[in-house]
N, CA, C and O atoms as a Tinker XYZ file with bonds, in Angstrom:
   392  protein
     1  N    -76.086000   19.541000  151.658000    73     2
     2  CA   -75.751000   18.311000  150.962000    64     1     3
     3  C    -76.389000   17.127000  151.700000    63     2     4     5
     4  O    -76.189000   17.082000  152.913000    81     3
     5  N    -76.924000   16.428000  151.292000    73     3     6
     6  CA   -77.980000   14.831000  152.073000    64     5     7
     7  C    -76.783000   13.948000  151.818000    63     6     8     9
     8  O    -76.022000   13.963000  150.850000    81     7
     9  N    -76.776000   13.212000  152.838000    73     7    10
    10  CA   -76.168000   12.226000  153.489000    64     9    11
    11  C    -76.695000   11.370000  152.639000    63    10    12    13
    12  O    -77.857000   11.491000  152.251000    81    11
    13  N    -75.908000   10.411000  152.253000    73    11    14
    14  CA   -76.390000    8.608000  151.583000    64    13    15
    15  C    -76.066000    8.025000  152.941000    63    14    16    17
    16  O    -75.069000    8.249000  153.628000    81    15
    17  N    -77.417000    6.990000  153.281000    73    15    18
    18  CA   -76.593000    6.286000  154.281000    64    17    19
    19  C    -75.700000    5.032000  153.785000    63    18    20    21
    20  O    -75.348000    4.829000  152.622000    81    19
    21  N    -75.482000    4.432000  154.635000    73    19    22
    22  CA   -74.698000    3.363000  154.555000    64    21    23
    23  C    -74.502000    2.037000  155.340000    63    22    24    25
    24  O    -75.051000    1.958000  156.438000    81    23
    25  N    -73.848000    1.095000  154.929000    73    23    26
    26  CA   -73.767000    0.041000  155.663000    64    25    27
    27  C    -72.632000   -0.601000  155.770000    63    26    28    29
    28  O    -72.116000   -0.946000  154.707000    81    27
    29  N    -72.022000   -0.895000  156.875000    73    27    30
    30  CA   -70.750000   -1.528000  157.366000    64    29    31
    31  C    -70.669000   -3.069000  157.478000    63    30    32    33
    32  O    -71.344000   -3.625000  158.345000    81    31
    33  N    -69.943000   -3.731000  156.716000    73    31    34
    34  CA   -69.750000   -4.932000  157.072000    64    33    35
    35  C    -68.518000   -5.210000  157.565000    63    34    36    37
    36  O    -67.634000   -4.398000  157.291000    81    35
    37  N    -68.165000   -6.394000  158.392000    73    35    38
    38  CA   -66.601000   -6.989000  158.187000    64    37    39
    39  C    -66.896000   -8.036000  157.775000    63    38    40    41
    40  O    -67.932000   -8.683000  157.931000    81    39
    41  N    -65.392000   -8.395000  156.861000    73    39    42
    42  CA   -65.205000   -9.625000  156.206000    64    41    43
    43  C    -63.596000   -9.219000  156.606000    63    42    44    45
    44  O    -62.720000   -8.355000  156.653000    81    43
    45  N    -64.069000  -10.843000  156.891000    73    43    46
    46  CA   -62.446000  -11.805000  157.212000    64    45    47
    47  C    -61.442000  -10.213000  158.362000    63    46    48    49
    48  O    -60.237000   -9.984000  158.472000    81    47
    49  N    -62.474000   -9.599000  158.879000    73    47    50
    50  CA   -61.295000   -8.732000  159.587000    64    49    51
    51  C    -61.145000   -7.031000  158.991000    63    50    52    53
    52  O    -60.649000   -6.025000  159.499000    81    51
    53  N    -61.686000   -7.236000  157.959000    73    51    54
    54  CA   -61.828000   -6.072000  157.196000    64    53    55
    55  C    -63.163000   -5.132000  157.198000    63    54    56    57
    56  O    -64.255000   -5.613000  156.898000    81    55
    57  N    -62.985000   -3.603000  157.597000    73    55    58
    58  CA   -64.168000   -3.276000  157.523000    64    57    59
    59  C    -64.391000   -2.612000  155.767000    63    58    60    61
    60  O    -63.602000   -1.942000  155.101000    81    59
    61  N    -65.723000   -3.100000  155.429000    73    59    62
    62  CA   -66.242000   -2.593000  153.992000    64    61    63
    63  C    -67.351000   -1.922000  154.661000    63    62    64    65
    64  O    -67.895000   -2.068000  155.756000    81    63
    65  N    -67.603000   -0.758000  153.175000    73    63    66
    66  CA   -68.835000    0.574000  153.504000    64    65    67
    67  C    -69.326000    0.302000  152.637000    63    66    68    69
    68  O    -68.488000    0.118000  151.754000    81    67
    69  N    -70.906000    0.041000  152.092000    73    67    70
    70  CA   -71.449000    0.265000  151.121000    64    69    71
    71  C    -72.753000    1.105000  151.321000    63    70    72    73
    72  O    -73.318000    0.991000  152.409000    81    71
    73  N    -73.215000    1.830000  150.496000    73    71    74
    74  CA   -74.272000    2.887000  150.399000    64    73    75
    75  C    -75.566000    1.974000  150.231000    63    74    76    77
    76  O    -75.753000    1.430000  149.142000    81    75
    77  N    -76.491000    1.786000  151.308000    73    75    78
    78  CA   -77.702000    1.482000  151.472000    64    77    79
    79  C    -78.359000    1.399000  150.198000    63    78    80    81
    80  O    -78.842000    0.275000  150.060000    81    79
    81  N    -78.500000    1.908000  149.528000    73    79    82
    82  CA   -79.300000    2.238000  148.188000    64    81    83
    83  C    -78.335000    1.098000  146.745000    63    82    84    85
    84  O    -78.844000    0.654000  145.716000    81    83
    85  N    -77.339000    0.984000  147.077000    73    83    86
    86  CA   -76.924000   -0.099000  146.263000    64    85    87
    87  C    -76.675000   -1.303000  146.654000    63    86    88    89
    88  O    -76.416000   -2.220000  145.874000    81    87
    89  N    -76.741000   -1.436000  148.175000    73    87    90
    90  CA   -77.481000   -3.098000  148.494000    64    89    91
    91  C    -78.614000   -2.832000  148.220000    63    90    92    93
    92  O    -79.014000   -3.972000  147.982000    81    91
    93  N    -79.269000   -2.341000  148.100000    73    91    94
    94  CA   -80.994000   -2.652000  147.956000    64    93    95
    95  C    -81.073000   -3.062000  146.525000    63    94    96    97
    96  O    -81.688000   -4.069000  146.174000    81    95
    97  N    -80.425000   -2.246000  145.677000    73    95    98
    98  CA   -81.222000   -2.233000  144.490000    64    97    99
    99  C    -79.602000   -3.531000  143.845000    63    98   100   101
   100  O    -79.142000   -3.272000  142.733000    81    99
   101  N    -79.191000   -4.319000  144.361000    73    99   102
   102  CA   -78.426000   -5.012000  144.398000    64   101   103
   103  C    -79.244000   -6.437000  144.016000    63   102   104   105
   104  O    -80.462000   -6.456000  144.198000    81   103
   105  N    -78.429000   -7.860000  143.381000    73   103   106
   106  CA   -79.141000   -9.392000  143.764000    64   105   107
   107  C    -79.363000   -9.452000  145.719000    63   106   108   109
   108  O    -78.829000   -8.914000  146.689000    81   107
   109  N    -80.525000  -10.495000  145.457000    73   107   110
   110  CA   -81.110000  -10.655000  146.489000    64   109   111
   111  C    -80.318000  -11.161000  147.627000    63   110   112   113
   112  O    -80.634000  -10.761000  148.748000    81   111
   113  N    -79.011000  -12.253000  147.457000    73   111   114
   114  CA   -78.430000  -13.320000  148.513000    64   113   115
   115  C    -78.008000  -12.816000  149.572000    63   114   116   117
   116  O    -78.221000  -11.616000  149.743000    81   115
   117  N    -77.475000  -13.379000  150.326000    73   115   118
   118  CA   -77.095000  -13.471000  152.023000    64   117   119
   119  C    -76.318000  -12.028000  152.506000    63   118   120   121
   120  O    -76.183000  -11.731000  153.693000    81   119
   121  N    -75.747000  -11.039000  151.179000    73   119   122
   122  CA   -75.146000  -10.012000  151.605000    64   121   123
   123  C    -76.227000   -9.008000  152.766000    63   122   124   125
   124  O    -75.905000   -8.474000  153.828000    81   123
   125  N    -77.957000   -9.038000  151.860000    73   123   126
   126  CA   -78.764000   -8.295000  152.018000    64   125   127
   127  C    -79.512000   -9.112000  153.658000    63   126   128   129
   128  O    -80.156000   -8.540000  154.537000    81   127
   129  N    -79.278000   -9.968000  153.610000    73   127   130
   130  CA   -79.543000  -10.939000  154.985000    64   129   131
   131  C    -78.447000  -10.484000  156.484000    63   130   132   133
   132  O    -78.733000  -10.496000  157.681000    81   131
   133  N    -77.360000  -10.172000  155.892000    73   131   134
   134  CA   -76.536000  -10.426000  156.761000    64   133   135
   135  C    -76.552000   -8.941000  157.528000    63   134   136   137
   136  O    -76.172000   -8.689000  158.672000    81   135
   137  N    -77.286000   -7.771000  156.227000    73   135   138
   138  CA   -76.909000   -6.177000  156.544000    64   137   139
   139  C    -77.736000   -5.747000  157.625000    63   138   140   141
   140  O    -77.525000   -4.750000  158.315000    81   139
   141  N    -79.044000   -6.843000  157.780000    73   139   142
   142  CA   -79.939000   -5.993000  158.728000    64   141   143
   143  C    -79.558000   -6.691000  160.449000    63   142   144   145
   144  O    -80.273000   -6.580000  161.445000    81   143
   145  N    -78.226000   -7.394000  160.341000    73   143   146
   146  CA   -77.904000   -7.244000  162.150000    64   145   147
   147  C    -77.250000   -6.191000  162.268000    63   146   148   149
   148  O    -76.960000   -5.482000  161.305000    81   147
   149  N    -76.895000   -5.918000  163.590000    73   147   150
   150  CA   -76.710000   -4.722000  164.039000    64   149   151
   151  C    -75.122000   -4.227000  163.440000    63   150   152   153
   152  O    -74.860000   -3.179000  162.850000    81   151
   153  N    -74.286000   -5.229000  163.768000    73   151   154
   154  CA   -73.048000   -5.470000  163.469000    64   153   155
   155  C    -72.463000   -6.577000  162.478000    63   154   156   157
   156  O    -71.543000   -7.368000  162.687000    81   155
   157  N    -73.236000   -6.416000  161.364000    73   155   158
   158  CA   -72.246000   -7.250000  160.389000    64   157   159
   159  C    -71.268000   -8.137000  160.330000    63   158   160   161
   160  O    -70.724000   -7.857000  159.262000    81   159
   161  N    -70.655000   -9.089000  160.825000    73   159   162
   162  CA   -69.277000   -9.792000  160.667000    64   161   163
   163  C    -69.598000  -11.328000  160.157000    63   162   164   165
   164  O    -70.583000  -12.018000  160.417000    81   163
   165  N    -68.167000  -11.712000  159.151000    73   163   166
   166  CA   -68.196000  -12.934000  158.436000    64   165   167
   167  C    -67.088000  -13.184000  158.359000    63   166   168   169
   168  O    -66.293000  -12.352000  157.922000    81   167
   169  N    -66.581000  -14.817000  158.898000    73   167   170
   170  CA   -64.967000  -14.882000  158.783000    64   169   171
   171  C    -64.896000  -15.518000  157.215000    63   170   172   173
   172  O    -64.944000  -16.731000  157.011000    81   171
   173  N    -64.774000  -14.504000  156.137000    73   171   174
   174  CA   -64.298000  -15.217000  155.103000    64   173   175
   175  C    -63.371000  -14.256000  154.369000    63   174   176   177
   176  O    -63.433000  -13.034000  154.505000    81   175
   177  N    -62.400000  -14.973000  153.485000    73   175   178
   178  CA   -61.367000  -13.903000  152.653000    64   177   179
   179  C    -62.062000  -12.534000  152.266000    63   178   180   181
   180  O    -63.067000  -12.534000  151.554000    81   179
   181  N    -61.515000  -11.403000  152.740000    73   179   182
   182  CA   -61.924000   -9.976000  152.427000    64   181   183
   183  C    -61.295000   -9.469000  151.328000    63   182   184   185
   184  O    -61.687000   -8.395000  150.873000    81   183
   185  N    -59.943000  -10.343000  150.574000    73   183   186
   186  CA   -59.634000   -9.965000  149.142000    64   185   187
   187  C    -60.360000  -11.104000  148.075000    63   186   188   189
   188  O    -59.549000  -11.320000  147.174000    81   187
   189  N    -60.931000  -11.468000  147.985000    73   187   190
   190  CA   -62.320000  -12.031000  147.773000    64   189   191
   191  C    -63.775000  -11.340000  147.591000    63   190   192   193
   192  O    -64.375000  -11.447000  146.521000    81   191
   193  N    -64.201000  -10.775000  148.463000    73   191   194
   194  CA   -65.024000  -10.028000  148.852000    64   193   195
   195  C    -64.777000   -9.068000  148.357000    63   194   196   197
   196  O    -65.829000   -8.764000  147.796000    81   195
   197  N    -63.863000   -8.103000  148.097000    73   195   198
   198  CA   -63.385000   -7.229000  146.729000    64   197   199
   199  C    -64.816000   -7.373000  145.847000    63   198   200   201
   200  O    -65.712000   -6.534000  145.929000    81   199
   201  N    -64.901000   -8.791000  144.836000    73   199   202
   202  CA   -65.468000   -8.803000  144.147000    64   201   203
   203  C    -67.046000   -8.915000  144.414000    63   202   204   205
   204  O    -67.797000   -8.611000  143.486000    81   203
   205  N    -67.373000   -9.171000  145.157000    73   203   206
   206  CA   -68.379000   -9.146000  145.688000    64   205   207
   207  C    -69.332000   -7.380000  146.141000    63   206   208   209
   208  O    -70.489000   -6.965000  146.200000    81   207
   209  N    -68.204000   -6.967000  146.315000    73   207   210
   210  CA   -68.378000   -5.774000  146.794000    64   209   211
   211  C    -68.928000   -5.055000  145.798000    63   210   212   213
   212  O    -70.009000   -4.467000  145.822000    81   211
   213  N    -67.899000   -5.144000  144.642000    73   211   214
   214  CA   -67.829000   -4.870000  143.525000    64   213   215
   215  C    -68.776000   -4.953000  142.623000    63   214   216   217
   216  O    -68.739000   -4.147000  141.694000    81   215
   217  N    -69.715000   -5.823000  142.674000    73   215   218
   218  CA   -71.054000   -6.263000  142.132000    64   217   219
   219  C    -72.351000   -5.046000  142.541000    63   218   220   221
   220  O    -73.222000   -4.786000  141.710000    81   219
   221  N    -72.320000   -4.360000  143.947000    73   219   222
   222  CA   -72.865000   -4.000000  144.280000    64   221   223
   223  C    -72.936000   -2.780000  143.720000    63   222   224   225
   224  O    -74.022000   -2.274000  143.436000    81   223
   225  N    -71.410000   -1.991000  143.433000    73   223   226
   226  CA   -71.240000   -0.915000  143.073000    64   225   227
   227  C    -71.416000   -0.522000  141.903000    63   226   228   229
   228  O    -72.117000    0.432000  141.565000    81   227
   229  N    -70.736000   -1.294000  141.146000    73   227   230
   230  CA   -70.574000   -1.364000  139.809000    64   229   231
   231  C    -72.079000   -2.229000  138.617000    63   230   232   233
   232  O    -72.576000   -1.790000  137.579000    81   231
   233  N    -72.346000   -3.399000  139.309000    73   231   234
   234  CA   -73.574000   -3.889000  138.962000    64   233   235
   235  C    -72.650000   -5.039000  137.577000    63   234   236   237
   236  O    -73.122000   -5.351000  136.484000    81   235
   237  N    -71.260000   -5.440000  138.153000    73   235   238
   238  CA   -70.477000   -5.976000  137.214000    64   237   239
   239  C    -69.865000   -6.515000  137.992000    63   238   240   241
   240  O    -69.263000   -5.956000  138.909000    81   239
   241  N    -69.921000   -8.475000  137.641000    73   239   242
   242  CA   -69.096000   -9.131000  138.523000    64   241   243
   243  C    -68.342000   -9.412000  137.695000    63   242   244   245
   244  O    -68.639000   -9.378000  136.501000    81   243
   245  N    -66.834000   -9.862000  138.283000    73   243   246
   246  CA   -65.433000   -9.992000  137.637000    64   245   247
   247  C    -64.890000  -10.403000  138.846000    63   246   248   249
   248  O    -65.311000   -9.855000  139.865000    81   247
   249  N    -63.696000  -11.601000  138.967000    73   247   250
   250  CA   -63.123000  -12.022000  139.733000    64   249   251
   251  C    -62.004000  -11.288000  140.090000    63   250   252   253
   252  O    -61.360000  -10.792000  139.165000    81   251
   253  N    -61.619000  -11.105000  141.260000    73   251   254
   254  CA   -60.544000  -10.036000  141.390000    64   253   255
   255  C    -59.248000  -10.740000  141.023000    63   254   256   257
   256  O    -59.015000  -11.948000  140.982000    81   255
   257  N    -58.184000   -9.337000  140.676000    73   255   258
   258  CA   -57.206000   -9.058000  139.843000    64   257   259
   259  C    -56.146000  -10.625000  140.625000    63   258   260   261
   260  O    -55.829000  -10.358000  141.784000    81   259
   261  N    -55.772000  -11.671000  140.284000    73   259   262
   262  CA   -54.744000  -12.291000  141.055000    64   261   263
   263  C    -55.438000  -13.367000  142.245000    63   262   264   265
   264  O    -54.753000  -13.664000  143.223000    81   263
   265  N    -56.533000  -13.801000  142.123000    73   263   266
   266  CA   -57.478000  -14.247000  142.593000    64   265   267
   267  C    -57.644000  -15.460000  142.188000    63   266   268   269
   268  O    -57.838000  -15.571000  140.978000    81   267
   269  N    -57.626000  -16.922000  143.135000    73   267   270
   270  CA   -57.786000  -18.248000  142.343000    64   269   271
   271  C    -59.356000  -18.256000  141.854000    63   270   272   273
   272  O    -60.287000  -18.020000  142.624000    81   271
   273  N    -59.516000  -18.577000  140.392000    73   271   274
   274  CA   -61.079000  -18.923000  140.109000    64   273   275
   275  C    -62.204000  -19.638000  141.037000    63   274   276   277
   276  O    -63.297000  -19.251000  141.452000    81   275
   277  N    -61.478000  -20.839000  141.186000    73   275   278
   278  CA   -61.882000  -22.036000  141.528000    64   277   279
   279  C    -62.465000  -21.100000  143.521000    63   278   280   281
   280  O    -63.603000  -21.070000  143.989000    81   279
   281  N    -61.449000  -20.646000  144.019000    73   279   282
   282  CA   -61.752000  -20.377000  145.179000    64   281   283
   283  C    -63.061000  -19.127000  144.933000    63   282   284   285
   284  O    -64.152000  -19.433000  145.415000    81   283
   285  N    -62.973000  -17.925000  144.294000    73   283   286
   286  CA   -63.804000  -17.152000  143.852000    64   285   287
   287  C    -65.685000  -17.564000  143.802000    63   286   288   289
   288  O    -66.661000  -16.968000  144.259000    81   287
   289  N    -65.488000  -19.268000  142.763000    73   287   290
   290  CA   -66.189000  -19.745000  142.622000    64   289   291
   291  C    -67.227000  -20.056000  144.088000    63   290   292   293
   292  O    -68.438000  -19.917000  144.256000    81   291
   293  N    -66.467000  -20.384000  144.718000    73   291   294
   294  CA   -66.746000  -21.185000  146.010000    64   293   295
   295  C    -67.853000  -19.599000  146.899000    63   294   296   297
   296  O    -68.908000  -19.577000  147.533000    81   295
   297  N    -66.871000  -18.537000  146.464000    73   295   298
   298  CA   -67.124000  -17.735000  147.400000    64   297   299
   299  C    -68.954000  -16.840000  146.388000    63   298   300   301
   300  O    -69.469000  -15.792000  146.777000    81   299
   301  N    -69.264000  -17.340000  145.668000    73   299   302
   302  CA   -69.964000  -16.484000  144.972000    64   301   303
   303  C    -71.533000  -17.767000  145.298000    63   302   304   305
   304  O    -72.729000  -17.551000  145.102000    81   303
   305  N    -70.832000  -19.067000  145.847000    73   303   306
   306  CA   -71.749000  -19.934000  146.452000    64   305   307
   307  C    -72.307000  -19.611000  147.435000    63   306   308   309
   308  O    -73.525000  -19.604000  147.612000    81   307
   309  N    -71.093000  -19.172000  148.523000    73   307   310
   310  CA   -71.475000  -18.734000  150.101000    64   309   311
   311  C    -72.396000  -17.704000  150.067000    63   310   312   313
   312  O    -73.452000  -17.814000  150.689000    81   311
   313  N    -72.067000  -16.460000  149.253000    73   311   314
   314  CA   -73.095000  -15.285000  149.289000    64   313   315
   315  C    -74.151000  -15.541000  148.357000    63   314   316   317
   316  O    -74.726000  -14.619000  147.778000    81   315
   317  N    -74.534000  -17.160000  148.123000    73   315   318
   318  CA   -75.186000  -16.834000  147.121000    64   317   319
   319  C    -75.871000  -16.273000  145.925000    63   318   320   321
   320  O    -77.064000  -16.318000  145.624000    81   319
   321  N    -74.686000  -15.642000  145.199000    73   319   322
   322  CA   -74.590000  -15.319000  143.704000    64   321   323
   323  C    -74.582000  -16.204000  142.988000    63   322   324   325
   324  O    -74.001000  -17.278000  143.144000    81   323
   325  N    -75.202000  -15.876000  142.151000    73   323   326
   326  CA   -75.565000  -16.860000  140.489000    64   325   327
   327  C    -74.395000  -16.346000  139.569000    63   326   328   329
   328  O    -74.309000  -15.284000  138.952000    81   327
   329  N    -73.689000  -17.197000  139.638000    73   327   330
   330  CA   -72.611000  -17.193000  138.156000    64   329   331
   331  C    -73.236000  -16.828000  136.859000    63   330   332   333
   332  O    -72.585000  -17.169000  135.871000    81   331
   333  N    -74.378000  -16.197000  136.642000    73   331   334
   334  CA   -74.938000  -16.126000  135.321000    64   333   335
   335  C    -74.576000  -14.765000  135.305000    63   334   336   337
   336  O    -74.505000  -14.162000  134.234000    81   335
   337  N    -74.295000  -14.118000  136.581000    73   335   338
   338  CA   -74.292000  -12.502000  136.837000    64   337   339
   339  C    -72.816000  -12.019000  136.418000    63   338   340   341
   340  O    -72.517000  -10.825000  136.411000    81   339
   341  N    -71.958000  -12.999000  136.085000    73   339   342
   342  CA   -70.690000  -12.720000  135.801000    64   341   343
   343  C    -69.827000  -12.353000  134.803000    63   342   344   345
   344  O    -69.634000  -13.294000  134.033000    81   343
   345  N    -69.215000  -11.325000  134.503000    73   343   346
   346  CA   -68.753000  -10.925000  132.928000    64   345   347
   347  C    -68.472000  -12.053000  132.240000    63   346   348   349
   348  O    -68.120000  -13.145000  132.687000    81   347
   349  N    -68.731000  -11.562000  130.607000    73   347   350
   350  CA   -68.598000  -12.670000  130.191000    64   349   351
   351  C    -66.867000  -12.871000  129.828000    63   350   352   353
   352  O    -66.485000  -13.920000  129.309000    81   351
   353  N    -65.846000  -11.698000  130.177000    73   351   354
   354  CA   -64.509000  -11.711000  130.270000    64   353   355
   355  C    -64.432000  -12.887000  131.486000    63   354   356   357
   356  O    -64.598000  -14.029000  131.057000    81   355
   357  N    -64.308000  -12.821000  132.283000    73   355   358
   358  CA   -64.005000  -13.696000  133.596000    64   357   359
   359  C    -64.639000  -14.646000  133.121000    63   358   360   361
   360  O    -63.916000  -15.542000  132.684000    81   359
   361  N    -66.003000  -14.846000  133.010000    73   359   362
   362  CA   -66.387000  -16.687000  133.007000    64   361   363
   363  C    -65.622000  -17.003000  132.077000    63   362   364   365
   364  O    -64.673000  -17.757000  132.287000    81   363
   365  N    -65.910000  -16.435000  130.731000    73   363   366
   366  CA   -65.265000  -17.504000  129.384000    64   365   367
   367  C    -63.896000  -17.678000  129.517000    63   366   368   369
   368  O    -63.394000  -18.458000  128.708000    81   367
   369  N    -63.006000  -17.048000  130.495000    73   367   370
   370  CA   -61.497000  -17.451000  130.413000    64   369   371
   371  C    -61.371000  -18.268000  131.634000    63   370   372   373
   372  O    -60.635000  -19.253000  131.577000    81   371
   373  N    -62.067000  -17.958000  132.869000    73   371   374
   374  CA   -61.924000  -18.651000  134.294000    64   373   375
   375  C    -62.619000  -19.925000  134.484000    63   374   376   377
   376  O    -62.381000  -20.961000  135.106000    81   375
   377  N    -63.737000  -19.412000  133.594000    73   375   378
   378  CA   -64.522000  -20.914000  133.719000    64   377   379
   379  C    -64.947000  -22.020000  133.225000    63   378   380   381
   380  O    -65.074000  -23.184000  133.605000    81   379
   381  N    -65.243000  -21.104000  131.815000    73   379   382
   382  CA   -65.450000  -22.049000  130.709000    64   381   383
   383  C    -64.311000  -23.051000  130.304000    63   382   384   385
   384  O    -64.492000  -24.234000  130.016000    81   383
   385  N    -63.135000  -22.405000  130.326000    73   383   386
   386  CA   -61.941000  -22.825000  130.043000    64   385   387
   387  C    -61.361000  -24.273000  131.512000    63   386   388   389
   388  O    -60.445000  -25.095000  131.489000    81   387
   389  N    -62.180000  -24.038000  132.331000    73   387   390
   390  CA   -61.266000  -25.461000  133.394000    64   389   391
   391  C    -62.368000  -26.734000  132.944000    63   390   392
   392  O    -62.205000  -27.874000  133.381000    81   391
């Protein structure tokens, strides 16, 4: 059986795993910047980063379940994501709507 590799980040304290091959073939921003130090770490909300994560895997952004928009928003700035990448469930109720 072949190994996928992988890549370890922390956020806000939390360790996340993601499979090399779906950051790559992932958007370009600061996630893919941040993967090639040795040790990964970022002090920002890691139930946050949920969604972020989530983008990678899935190739579908959505704000996580119980999650302020407005803060979400903020956080899709830092990693530099484009809000255009975002379901159109979540924007048209989270965003369009404030």
């Amino acid at each position: 059986m072949k190994t996928i590799p992988s890549i370890q980040v922390e956020v806000g304290g939390k360790m996340f795993k993601l499979s090399a091959e779906k950051l790559e073939s992932g958007p370009p921003p600061r996630l893919k910047t941040l993967c090639k130090c040795p040790t990964p770490e970022v002090d920002r909300p890691s139930y946050l980063f949920k969604g972020i994560l989530a983008l990678y895997q899935t190739g579908e952004l959505h704000i996580p379940e119980g999650s302020c928009p407005l803060a979400f928003l903020k956080e899709l700035e830092f990693w530099e994501i484009d809000i255009s990448l975002m379901a159109d469930c979540c924007y048209n109720r989270h965003v369009v709507s404030k």
